[in-house]
N, CA, C and O of each residue as an XYZ file, in Angstrom:
876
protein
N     152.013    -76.562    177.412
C     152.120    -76.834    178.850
C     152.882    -75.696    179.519
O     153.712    -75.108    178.826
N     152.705    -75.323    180.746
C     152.695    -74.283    181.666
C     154.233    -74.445    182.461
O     154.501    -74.876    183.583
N     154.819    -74.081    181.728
C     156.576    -74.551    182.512
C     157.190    -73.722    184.012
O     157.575    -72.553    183.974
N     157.192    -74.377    185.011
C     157.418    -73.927    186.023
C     158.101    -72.818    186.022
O     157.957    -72.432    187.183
N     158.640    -72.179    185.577
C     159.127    -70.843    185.406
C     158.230    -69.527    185.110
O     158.395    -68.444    185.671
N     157.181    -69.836    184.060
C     155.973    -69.720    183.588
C     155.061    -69.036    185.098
O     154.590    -67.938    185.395
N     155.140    -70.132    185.638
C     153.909    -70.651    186.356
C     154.068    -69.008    187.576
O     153.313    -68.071    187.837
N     155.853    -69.527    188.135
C     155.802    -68.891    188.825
C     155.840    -67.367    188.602
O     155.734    -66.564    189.528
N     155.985    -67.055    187.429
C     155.938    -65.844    186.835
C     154.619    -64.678    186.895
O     154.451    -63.459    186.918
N     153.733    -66.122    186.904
C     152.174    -65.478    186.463
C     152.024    -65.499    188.310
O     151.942    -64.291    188.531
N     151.965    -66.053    189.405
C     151.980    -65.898    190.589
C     152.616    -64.555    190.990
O     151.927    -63.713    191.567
N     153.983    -64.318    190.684
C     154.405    -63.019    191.490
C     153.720    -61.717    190.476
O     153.057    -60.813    190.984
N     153.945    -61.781    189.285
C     152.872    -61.081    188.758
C     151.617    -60.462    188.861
O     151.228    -59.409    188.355
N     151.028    -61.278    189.600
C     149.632    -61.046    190.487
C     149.782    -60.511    191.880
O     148.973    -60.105    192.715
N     151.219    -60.659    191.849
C     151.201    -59.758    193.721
C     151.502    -58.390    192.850
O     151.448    -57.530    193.729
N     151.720    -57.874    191.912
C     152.782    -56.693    191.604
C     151.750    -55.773    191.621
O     150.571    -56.121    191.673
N     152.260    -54.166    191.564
C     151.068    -52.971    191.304
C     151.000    -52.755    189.823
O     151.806    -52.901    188.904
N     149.595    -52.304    189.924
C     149.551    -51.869    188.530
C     149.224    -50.879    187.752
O     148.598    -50.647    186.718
N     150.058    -50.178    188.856
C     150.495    -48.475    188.633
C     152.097    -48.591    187.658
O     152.666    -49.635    187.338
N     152.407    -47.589    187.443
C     153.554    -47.521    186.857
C     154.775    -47.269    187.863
O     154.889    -47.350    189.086
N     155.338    -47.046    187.179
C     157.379    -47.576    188.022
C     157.468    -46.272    188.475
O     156.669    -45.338    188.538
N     158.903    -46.467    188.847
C     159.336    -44.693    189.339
C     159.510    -43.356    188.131
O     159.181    -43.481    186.952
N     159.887    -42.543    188.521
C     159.731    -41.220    187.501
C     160.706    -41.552    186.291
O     160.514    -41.129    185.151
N     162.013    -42.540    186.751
C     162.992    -42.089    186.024
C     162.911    -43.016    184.927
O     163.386    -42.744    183.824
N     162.080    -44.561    185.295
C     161.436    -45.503    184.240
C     160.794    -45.115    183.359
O     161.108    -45.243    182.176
N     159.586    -44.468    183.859
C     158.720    -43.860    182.904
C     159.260    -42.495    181.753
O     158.711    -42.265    180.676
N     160.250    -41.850    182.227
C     160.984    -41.248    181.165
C     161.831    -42.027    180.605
O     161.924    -41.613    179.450
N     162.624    -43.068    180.765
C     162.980    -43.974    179.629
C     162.462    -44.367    178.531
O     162.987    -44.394    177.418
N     161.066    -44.779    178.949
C     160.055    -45.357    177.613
C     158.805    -44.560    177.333
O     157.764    -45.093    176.950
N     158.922    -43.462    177.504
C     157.662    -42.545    177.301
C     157.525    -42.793    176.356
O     158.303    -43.507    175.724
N     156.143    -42.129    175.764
C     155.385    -42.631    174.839
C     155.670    -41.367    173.630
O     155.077    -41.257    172.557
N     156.627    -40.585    174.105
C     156.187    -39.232    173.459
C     158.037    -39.722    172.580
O     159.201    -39.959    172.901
N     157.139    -39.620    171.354
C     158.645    -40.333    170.175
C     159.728    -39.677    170.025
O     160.694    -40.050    169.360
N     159.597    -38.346    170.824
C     160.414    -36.976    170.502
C     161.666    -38.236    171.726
O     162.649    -38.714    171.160
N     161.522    -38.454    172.669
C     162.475    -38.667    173.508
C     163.278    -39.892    173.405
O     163.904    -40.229    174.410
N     163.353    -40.560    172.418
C     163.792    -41.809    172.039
C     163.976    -42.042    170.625
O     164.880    -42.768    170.210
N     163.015    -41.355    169.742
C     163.379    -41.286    168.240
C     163.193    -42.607    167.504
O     163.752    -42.821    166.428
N     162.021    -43.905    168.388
C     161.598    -44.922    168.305
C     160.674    -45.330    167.552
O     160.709    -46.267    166.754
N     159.660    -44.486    167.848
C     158.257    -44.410    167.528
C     157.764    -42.949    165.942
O     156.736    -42.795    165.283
N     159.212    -42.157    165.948
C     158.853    -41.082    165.039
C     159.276    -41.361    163.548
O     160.450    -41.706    163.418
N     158.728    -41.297    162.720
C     159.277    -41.758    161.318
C     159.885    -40.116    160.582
O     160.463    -40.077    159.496
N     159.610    -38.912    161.412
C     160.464    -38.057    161.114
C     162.079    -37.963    161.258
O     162.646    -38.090    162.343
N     162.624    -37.769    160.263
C     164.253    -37.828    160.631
C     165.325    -36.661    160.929
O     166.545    -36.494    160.924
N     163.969    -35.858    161.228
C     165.109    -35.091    162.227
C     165.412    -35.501    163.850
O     166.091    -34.841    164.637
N     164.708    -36.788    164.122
C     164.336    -37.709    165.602
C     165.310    -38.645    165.624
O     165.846    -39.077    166.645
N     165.704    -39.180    163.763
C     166.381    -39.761    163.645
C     167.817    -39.939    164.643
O     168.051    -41.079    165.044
N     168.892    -38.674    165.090
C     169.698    -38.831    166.159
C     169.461    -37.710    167.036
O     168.990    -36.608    166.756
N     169.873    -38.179    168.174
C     169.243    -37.770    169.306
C     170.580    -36.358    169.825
O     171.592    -36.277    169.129
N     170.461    -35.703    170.640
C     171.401    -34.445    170.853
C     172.855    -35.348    170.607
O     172.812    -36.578    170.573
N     173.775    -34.802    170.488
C     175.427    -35.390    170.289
C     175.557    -36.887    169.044
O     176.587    -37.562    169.055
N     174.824    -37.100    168.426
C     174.995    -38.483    167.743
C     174.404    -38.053    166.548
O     173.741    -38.921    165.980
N     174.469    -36.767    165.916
C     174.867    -36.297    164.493
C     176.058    -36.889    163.955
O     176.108    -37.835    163.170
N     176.887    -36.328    164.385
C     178.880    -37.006    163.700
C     178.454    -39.013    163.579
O     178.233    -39.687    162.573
N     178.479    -39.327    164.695
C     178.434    -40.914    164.444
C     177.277    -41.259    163.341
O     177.267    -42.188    162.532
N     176.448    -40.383    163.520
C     174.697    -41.327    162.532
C     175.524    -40.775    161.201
O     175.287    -41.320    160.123
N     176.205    -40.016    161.249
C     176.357    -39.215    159.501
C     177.677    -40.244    159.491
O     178.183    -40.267    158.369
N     178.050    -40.711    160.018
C     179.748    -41.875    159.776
C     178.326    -43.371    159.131
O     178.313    -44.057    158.109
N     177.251    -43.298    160.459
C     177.065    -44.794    160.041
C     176.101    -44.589    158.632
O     176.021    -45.434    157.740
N     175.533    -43.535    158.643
C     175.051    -43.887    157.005
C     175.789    -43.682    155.781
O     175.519    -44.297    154.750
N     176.826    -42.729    155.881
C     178.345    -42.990    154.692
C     178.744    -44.520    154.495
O     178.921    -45.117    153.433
N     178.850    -45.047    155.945
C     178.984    -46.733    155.775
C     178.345    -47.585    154.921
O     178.940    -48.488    154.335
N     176.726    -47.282    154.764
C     175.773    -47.727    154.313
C     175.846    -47.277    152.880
O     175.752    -48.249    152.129
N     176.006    -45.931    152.133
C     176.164    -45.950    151.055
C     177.444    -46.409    150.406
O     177.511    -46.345    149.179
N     178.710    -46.974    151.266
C     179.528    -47.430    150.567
C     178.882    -48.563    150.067
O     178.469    -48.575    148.908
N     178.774    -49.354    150.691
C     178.065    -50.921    150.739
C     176.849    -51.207    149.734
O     176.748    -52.385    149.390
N     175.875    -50.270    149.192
C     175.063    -50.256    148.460
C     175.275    -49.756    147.195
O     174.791    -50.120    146.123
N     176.333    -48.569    147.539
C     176.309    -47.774    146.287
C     175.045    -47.149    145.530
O     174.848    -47.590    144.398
N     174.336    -46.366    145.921
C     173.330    -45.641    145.536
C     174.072    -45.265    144.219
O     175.281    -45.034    144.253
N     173.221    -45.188    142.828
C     173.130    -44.472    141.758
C     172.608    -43.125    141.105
O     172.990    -42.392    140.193
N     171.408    -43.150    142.124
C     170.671    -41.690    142.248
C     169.737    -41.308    143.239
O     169.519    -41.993    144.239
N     169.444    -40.742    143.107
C     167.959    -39.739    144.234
C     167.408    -41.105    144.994
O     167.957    -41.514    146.018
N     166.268    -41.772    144.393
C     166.068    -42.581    144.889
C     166.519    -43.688    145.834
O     166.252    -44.022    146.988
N     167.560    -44.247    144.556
C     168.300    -45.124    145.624
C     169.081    -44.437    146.923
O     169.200    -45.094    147.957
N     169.400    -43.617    146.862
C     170.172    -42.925    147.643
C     169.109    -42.386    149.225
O     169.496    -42.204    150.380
N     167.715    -42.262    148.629
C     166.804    -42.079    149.811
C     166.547    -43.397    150.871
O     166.527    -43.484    152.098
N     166.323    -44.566    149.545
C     166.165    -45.737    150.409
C     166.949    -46.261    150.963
O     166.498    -47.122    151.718
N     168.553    -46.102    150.959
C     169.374    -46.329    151.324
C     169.703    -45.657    152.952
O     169.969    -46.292    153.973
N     169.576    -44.130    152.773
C     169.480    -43.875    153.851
C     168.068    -44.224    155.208
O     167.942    -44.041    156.419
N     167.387    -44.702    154.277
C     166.020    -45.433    155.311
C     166.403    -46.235    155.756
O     165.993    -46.416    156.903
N     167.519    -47.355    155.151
C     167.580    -48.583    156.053
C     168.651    -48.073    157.111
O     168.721    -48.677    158.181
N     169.466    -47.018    156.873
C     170.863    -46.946    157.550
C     170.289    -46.332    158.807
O     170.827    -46.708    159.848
N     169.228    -45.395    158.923
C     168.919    -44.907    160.045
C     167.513    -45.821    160.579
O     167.017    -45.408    161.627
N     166.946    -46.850    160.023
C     166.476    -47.956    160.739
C     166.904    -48.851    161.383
O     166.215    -49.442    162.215
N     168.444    -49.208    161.069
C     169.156    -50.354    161.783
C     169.732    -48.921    162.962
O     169.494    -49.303    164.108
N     170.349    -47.546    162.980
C     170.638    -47.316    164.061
C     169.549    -47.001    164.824
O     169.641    -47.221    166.032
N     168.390    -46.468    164.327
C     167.553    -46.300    165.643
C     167.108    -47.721    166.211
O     166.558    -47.658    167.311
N     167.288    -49.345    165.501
C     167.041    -50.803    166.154
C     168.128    -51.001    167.183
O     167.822    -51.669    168.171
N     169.421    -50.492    167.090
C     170.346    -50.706    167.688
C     170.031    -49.740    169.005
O     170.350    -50.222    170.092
N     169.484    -48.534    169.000
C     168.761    -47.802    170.081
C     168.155    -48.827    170.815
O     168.732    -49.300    171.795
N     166.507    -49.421    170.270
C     165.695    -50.185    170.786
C     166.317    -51.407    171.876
O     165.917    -51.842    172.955
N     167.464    -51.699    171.026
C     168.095    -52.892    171.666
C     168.925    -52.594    172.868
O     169.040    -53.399    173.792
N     169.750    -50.922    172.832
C     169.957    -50.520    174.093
C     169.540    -50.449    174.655
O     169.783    -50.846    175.794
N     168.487    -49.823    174.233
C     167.074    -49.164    175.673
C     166.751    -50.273    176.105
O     167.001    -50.386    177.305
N     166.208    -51.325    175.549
C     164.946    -52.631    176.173
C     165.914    -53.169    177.021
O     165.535    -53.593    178.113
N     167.951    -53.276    176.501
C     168.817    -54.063    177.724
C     168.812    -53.370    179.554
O     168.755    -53.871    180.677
N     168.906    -51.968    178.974
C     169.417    -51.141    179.913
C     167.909    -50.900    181.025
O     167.939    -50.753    182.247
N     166.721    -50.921    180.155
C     165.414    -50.474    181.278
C     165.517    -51.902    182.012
O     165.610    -52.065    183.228
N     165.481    -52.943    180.983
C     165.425    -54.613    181.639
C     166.463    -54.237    183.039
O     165.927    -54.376    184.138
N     167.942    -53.763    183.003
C     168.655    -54.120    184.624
C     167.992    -52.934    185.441
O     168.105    -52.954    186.667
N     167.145    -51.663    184.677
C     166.639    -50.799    186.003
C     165.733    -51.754    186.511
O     165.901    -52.151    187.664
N     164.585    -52.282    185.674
C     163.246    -52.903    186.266
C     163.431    -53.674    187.543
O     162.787    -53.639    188.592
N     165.005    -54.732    187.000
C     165.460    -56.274    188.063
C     165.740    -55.210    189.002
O     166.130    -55.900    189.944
N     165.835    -53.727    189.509
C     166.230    -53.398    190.745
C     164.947    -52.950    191.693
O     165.063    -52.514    192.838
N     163.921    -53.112    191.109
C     162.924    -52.841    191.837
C     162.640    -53.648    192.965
O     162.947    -54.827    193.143
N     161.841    -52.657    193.916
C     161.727    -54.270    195.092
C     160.482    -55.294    194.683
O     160.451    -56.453    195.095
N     159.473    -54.733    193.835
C     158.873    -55.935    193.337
C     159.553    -57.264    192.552
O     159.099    -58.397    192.390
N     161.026    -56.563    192.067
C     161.309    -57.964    191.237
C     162.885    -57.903    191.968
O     163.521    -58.837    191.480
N     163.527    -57.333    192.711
C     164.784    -58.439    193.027
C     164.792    -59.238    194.043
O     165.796    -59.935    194.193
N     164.001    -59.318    194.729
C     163.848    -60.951    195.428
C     163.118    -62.127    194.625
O     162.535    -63.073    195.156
N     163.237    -61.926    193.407
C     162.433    -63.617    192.360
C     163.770    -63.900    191.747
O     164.582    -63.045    191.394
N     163.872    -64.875    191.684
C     164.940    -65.768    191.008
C     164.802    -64.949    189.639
O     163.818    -64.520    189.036
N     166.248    -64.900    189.373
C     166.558    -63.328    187.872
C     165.591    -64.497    186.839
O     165.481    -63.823    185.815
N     165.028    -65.519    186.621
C     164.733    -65.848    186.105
C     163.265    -65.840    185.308
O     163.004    -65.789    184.106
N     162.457    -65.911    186.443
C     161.150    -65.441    186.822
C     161.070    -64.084    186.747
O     160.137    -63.596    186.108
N     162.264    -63.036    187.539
C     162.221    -61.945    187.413
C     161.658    -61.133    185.903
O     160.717    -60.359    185.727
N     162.531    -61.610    185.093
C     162.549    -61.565    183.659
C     161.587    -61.547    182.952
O     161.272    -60.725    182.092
N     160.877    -62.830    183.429
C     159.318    -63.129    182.510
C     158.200    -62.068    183.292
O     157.411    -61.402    182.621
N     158.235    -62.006    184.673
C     157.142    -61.256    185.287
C     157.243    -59.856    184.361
O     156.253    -59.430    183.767
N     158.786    -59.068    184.295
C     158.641    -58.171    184.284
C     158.658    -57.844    182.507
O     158.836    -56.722    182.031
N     158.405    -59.251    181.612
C     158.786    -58.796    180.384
C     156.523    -58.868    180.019
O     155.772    -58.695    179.059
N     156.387    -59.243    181.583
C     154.765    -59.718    181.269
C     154.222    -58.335    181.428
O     153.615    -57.781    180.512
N     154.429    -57.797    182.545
C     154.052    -56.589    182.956
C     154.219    -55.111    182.185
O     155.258    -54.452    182.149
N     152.920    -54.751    181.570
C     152.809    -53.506    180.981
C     153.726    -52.421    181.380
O     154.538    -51.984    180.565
N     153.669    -52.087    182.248
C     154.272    -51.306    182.977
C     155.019    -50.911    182.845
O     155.304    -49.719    182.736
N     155.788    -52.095    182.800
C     157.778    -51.622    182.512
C     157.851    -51.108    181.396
O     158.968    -50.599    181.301
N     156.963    -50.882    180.015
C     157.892    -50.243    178.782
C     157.939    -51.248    178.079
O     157.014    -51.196    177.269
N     158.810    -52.556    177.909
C     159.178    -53.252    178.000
C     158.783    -53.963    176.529
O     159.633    -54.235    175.680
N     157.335    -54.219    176.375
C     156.308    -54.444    175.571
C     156.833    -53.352    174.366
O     157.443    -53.456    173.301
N     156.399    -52.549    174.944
C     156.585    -51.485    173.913
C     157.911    -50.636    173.122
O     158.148    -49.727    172.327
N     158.486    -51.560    173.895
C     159.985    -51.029    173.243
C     160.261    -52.337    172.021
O     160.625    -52.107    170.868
N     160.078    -53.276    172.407
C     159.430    -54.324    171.501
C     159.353    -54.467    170.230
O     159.978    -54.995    169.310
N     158.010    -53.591    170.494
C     157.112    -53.455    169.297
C     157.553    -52.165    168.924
O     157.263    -51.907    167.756
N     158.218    -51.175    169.582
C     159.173    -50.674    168.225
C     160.098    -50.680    167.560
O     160.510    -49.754    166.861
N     160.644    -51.967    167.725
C     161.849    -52.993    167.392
C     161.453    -53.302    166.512
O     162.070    -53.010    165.487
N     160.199    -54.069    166.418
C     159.779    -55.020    165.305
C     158.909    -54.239    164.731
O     158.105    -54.992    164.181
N     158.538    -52.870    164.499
C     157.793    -51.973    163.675
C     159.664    -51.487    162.924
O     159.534    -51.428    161.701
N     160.853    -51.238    163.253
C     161.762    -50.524    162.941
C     162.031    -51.886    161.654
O     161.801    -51.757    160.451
N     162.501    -52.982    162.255
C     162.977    -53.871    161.631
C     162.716    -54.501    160.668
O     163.496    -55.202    160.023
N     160.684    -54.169    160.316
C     160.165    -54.251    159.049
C     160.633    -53.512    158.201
O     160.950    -53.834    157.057
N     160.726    -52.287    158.778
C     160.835    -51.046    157.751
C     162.595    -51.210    157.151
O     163.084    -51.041    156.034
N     163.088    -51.541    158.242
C     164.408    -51.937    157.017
C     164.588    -52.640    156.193
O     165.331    -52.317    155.266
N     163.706    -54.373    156.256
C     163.835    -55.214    155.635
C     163.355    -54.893    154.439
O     164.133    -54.888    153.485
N     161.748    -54.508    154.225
C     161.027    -54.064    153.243
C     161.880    -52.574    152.296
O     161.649    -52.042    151.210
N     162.606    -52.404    153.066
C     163.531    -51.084    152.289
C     164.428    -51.815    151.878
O     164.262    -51.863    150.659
N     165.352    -52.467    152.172
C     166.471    -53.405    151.558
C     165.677    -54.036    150.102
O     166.193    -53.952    148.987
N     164.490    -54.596    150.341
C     163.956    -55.479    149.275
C     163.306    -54.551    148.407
O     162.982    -54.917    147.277
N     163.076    -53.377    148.809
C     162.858    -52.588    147.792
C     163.602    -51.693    146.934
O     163.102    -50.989    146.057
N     165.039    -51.774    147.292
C     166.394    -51.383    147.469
C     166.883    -52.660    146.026
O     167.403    -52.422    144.936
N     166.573    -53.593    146.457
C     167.423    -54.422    145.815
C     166.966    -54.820    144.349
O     167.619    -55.512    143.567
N     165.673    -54.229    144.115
C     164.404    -54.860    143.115
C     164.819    -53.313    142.136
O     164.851    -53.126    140.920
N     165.106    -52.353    143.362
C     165.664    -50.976    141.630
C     167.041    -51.305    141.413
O     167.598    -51.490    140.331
N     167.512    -51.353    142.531
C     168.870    -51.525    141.423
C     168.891    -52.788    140.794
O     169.931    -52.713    140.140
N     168.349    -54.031    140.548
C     168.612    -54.991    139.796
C     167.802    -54.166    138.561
O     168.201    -54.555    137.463
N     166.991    -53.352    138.495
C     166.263    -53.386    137.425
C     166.993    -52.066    136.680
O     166.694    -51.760    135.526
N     168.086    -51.244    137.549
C     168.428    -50.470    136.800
C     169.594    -51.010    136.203
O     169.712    -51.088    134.980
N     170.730    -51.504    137.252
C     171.784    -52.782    136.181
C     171.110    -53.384    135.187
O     171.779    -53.756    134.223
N     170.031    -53.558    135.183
C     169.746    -54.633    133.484
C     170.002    -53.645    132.640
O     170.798    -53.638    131.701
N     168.735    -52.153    133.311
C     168.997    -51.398    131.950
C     169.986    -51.319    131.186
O     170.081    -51.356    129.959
N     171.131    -51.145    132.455
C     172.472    -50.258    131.403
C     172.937    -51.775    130.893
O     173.449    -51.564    129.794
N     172.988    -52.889    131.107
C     173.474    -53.612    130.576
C     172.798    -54.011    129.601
O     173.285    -54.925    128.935
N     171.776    -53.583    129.299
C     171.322    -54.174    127.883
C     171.394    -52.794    127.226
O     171.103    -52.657    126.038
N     171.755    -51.841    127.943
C     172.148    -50.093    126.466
C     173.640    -50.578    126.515
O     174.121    -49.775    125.715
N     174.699    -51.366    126.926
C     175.411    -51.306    126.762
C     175.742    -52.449    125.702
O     176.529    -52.307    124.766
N     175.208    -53.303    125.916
C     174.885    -54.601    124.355
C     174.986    -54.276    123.647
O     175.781    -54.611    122.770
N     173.621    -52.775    123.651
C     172.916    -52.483    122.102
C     174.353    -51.557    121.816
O     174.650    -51.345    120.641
N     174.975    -51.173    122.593
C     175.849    -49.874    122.316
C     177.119    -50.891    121.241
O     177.596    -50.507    120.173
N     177.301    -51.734    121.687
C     178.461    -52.633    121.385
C     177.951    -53.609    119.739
O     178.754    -54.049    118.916
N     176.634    -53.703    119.678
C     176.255    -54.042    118.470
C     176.350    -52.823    117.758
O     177.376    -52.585    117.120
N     175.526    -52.119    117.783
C     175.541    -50.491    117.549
C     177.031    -50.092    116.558
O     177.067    -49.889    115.345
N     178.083    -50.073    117.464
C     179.442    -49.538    117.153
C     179.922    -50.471    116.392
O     180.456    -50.062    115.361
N     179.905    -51.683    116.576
C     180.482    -52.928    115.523
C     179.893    -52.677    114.001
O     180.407    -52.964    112.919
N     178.617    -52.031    114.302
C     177.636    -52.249    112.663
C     178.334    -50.391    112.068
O     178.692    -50.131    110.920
N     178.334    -49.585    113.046
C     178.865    -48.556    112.761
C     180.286    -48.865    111.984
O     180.288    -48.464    110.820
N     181.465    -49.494    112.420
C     182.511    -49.422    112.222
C     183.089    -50.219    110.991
O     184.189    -50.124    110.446
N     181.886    -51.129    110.688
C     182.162    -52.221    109.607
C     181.121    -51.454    108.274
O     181.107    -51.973    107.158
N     180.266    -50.142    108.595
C     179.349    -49.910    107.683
C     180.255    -48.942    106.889
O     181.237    -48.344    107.329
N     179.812    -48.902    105.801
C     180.479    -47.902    104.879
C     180.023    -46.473    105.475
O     180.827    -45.759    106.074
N     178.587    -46.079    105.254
C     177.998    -45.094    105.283
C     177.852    -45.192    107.170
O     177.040    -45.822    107.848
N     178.690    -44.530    107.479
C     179.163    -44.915    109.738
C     177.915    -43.975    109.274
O     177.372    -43.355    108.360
N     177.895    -44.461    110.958
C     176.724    -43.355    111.567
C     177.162    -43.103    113.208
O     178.294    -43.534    113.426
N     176.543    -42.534    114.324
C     176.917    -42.384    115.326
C     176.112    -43.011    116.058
O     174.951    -42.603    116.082
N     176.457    -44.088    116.802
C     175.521    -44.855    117.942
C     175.000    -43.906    118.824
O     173.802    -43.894    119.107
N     175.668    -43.243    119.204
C     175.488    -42.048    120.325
C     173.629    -41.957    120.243
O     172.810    -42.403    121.045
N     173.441    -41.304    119.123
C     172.105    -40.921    118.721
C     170.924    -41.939    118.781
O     169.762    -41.666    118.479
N     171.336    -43.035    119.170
C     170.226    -43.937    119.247
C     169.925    -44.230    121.115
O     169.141    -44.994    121.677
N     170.878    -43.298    121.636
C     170.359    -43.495    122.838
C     169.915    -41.857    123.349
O     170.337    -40.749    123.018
N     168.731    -42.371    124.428
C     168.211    -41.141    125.171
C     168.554    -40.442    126.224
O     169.726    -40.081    126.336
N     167.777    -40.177    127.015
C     168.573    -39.763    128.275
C     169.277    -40.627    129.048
O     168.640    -41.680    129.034
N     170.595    -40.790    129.952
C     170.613    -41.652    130.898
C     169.764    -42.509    131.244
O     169.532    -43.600    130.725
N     169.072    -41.796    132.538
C     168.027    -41.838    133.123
C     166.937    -43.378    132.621
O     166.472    -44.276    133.324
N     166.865    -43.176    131.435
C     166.107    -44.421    130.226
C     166.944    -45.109    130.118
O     166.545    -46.092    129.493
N     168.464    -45.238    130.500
C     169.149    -46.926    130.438
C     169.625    -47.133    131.510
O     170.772    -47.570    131.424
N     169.277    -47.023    132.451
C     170.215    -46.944    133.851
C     170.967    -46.369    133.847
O     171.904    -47.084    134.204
N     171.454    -45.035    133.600
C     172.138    -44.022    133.842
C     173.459    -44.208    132.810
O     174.415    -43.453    132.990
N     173.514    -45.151    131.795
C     173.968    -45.691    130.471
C     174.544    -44.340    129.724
O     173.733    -43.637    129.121
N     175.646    -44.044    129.750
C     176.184    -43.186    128.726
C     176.677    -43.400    127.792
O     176.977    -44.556    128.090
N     177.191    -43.243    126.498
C     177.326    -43.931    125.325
C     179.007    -43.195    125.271
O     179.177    -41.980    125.372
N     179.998    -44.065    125.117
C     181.394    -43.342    124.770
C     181.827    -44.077    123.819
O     182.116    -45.172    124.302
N     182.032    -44.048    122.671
C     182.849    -44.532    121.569
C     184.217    -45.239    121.865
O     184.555    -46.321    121.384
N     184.861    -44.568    122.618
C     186.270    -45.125    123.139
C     185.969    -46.269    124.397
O     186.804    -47.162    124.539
N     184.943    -46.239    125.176
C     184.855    -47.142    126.155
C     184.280    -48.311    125.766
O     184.584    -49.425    126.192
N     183.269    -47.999    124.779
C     182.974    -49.403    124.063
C     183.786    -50.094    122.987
O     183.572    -51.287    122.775
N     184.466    -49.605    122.471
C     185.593    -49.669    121.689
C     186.744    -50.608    122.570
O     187.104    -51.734    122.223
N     187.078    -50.109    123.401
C     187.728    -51.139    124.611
C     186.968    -52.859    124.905
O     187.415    -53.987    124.698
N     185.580    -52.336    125.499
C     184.568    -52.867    125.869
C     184.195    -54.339    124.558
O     183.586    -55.402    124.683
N     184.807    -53.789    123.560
C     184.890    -54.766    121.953
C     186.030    -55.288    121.998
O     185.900    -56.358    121.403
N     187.187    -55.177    122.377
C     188.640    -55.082    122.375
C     188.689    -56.541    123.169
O     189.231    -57.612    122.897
N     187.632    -55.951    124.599
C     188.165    -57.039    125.820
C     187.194    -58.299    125.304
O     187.646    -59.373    125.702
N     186.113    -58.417    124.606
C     185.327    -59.342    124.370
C     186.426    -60.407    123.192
O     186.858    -61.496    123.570
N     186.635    -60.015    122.225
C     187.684    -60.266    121.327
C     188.839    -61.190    121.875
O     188.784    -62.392    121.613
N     189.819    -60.720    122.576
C     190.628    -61.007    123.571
C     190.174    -62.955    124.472
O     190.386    -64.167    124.508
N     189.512    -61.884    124.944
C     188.648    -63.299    126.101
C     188.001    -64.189    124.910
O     187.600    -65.266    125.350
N     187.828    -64.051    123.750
C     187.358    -65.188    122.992
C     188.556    -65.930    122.181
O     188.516    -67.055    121.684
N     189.532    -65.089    122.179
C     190.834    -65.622    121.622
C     191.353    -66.501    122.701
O     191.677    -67.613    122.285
N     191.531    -66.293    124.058
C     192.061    -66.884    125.013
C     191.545    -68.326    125.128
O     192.247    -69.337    125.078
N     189.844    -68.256    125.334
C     189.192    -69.204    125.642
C     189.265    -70.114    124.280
O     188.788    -71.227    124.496
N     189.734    -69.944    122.935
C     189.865    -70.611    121.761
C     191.134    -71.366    122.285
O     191.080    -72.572    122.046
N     192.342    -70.925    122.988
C     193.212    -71.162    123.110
C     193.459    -72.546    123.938
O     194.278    -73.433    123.701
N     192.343    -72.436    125.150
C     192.298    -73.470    126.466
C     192.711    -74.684    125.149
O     192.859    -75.873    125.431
């Protein structure tokens, strides 16, 4: 059903032109991605003149919080960090064109209410299209987070299961007559989640398991 707000929306709507706004609107939301850094998936668009220093603070933020392990993670990481600031753009721009539009004389005599819907109806304003590069930005972070979150769970298993084998490994080493070196049964990093093999850290790593089973005998 057609809610009076609605209604009257689609009425002043139909008085409006359907030419475009003044000069200084239409350079707000141009279409050309270079001027907004909205629409370009190149990242040198990524920040705009003077907002190098802040974009390079807010994606340091982002790798604290994730902790990238390598190349990869470290790429996708920076995909989401400069997708949420160029969304936080979108969300400036769409607030800030929204109070130029309400000053037009087509829309500040309608109740700010109506105003709103006419002008969120109307092509014209940008409006639409700032939008939809909101919700083109906001995929691309989500789907990067979830693709973000699916390597590093799969690279934590690795090392935690080279670090098992490392800890069986050294126990069978240390109790065998004829030792051998665990070291040698592992490969590159890279093949256990970035898993390095130290004799003294697993040695600890045996120490603290020991310990915590004595304690918990104790409860």
């Amino acid at each position: 059903m057609t809610t009076p707000t609605q209604a009257a929306a689609s009425i002043a709507n139909s008085k409006l032109s359907s030419g475009p706004l003044s000069d200084s609107g239409k350079q707000t939301v141009s279409s050309n991605a270079l001027n907004h850094g909205l629409a370009s998936s190149n990242p040198v668009h990524v920040a705009l003149p003077g907002e190098e220093e802040l974009l390079a603070r807010h994606i340091e933020s982002y790798r604290k919080a994730y902790a990238p392990a390598n190349q990869p993670e470290e790429d996708l990481v920076r995909t989401i960090a400069e997708s949420y600031w160029r969304l936080q753009r979108a969300h400036k721009l769409e607030n800030a064109l929204f109070q130029q539009v309400l000053k037009q004389d087509d829309y500040k005599d309608l109740d700010p209410e109506v105003a709103k819907a006419v002008a969120w109806s109307n092509k014209d304003t940008g409006l639409q299209r700032i939008a939809l590069y909101a919700q083109r930005i906001q995929r691309t972070a989500e789907k990067t987070a979830v693709a973000l979150k699916a390597m590093q769970q799969e690279r934590k298993a690795a090392y935690n299961q080279a670090k098992d084998e490392a800890m069986y490994l050294t126990q069978l080493s240390l109790a065998s007559a004829n030792s051998f070196e665990p070291a040698l049964h592992f490969g590159a990093p890279d093949l256990h989640g970035g898993f390095v093999y130290s004799r003294e850290e697993i040695k600890l790593a045996l120490l603290r398991v020991a310990r915590l089973e004595e304690a918990r005998a104790r409860r």
